[in-house]
Residue frames relative to the residue before (quaternion, step in Angstrom):
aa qw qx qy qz dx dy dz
X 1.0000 0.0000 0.0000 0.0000 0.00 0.00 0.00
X 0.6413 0.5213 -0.2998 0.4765 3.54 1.22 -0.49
X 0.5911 0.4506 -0.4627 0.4831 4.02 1.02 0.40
X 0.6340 0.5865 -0.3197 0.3897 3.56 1.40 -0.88
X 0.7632 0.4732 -0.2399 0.3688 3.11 0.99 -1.22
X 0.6245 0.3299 -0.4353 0.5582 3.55 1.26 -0.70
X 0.4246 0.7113 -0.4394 0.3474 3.89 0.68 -0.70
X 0.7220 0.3829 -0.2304 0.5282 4.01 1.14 -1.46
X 0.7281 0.4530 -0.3535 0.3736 3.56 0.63 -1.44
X 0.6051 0.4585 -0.4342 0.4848 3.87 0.92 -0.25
X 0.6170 0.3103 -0.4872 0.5344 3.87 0.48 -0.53
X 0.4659 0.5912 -0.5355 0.3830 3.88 0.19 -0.71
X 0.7306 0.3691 -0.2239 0.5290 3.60 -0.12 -1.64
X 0.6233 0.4607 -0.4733 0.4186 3.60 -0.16 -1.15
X 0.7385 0.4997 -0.2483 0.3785 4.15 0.29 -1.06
X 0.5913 0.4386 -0.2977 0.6077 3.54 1.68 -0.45
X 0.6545 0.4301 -0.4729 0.4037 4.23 0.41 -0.27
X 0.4897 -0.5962 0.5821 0.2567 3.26 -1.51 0.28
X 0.8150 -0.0240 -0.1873 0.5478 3.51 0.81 -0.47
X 0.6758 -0.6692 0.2555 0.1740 3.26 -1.53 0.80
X 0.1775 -0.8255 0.5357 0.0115 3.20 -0.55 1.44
X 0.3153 -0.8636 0.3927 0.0239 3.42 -0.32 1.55
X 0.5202 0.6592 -0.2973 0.4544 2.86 1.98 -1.12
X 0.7544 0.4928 -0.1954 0.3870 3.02 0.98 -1.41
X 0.5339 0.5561 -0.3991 0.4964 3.80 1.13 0.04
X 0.6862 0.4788 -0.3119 0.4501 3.57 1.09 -0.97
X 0.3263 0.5979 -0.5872 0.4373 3.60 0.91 0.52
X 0.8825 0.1294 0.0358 0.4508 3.37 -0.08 -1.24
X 0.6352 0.5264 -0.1956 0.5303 3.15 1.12 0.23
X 0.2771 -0.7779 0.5201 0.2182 3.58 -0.76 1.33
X 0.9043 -0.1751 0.3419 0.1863 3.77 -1.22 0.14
X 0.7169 0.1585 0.3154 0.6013 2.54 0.42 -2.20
X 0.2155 0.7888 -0.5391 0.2015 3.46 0.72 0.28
X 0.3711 0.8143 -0.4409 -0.0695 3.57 -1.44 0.07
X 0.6370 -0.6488 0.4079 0.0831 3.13 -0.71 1.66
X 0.0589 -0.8707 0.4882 0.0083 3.57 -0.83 1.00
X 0.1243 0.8737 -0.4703 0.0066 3.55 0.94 0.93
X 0.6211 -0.4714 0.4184 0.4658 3.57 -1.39 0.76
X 0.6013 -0.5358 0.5322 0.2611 3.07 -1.80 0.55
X 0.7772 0.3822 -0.3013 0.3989 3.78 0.85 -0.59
X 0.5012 0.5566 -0.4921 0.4436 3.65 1.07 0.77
X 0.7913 -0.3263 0.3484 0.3820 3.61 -1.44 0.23
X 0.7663 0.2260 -0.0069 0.6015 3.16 0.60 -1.64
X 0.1265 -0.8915 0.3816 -0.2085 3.54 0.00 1.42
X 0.5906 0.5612 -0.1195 0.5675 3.64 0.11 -0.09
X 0.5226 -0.5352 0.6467 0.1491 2.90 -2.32 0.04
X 0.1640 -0.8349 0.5230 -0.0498 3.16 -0.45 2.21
X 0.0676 0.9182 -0.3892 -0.0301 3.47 0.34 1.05
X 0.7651 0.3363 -0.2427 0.4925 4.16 -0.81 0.46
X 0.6267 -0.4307 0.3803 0.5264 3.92 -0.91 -0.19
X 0.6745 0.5251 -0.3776 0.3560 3.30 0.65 -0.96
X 0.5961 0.6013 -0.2926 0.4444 3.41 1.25 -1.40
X 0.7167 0.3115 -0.3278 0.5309 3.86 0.43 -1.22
X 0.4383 0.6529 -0.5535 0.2742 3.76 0.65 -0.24
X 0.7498 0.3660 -0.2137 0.5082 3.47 0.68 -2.00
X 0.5402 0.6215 -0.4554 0.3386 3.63 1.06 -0.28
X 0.5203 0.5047 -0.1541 0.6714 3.70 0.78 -1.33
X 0.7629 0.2676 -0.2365 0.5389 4.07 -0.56 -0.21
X 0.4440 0.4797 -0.3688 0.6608 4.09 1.19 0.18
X 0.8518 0.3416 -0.1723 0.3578 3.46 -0.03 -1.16
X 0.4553 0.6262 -0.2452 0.5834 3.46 1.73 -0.39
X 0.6912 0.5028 -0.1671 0.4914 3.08 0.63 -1.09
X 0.7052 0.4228 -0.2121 0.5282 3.83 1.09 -0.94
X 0.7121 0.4606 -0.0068 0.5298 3.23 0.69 -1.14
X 0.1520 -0.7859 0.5980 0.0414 3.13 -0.93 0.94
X 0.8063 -0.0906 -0.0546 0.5819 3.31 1.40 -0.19
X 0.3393 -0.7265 0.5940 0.0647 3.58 -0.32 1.13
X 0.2232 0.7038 -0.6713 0.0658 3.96 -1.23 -0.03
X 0.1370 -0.6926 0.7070 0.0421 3.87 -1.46 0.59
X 0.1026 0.7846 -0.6097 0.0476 3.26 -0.66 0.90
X 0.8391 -0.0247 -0.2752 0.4686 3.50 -1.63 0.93
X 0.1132 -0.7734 0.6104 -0.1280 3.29 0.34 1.71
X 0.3868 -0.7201 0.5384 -0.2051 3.17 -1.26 1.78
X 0.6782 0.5921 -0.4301 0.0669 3.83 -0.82 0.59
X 0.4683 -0.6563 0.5421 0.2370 3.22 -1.54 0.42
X 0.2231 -0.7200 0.5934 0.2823 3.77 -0.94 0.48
X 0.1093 0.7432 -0.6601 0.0045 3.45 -1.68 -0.30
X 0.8753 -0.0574 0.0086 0.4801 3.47 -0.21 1.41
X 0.6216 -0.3443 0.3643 0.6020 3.64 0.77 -0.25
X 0.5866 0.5291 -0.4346 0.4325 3.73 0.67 -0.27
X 0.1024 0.6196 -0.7679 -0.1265 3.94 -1.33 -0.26
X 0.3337 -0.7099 0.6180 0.0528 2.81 -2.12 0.40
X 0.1009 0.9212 -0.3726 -0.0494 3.34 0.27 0.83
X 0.3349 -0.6912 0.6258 0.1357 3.50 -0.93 0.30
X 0.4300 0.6771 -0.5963 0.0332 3.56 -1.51 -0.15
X 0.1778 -0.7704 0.4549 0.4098 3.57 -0.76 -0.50
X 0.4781 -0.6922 0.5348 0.0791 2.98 -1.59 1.37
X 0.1920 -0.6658 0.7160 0.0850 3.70 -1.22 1.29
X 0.0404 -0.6869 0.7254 0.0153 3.79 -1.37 0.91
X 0.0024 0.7127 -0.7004 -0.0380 3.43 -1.34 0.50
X 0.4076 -0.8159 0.3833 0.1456 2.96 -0.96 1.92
X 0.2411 -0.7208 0.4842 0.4334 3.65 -0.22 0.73
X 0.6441 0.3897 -0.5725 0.3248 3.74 -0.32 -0.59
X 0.7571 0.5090 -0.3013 0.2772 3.97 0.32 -1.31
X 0.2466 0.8886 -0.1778 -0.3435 2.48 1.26 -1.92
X 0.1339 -0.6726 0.6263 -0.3708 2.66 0.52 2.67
X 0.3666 -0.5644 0.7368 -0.0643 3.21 -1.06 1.44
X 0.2148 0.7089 -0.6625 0.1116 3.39 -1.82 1.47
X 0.2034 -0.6713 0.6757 0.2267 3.53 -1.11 0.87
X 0.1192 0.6476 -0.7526 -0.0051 3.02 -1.54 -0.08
X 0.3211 -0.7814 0.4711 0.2536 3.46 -1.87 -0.08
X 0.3483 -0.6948 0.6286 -0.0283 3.37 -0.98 1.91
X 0.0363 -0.5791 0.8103 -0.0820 2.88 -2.11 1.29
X 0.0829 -0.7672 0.6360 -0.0042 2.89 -1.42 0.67
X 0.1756 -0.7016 0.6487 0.2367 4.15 -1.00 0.79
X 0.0970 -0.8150 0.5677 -0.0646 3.74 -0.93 1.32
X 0.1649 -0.8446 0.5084 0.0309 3.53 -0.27 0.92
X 0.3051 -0.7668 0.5587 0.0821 3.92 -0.93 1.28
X 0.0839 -0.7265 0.6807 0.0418 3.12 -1.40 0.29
X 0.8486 0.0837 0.0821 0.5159 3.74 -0.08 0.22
X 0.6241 -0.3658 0.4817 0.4947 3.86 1.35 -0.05
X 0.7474 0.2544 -0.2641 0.5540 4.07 0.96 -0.34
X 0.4184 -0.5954 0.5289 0.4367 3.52 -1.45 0.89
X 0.1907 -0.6052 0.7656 0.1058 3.61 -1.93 0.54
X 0.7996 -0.3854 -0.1357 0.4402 3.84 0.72 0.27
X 0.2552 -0.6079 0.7505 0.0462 3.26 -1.33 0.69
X 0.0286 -0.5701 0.8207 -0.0258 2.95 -2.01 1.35
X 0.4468 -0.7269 0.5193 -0.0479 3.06 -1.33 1.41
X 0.1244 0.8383 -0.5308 0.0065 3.91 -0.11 0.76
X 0.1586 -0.8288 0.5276 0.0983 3.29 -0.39 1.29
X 0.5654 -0.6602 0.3714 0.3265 3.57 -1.02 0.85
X 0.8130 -0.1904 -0.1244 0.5361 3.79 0.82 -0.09
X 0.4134 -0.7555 0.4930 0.1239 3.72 -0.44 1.12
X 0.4174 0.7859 -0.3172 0.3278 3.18 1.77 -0.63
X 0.7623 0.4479 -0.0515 0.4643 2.69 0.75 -2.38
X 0.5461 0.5678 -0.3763 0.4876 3.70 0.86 -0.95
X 0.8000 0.3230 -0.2308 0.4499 3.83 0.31 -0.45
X 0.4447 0.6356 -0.3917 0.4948 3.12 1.62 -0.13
X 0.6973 0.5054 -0.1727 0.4781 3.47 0.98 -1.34
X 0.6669 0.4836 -0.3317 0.4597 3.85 0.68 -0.60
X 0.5027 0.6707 -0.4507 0.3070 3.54 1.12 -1.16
């Protein structure tokens, strides 16, 4: 629970600065890091390095007007965790507001994630909300 939590409060902060502090991603963040988001969200694709989750995080900022995770969940195994929780987004352009429950399988290396793949419970609705 201690990689998730500093792992959130650095993407948290990172989503509140105007300009991009990389240093400050490599706290909790490996190097080599990379991000697997669904293909049918905005921010799509393979977000790879500090720079990569930088423009990733500053996408979502950009969508989102507020972001929150509440009754955060996980299980570890080998360097792997599994988390669970449910995730509230408010769309900045619509601003339609959605919970839903999110899980996510996140691999460490050293105490920093190196990748995380992100399954959101409906992708439907999430694009419903941006429209």
């Amino acid at each position: 629970m201690e990689l998730l939590e500093r792992m959130f409060a650095v993407e948290m902060r990172f989503l509140q600065q105007d300009e991009a502090d990389l240093d400050l991603l490599a706290t909790a963040f490996h190097p080599d890091v990379v991000v697997h988001e669904p293909a049918s969200l905005p921010y799509a694709g393979d977000w790879r390095g500090l720079d990569g989750i930088g423009r990733l995080f500053r996408t979502m900022r950009a969508t989102w007007s507020d972001l929150s995770v509440d009754g955060l969940q996980a299980a570890e195994t080998g360097g792997t965790v599994f988390m669970s929780c449910t995730l509230r987004l408010s769309a900045r352009a619509s601003g339609r507001t959605i919970t839903q429950p999110f899980a996510e399988v996140l691999r460490f290396e050293g105490g920093r994630l190196i990748e995380g793949t992100p399954f959101y419970f409906d992708t439907a609705a999430i694009r419903a909300a941006l429209a």
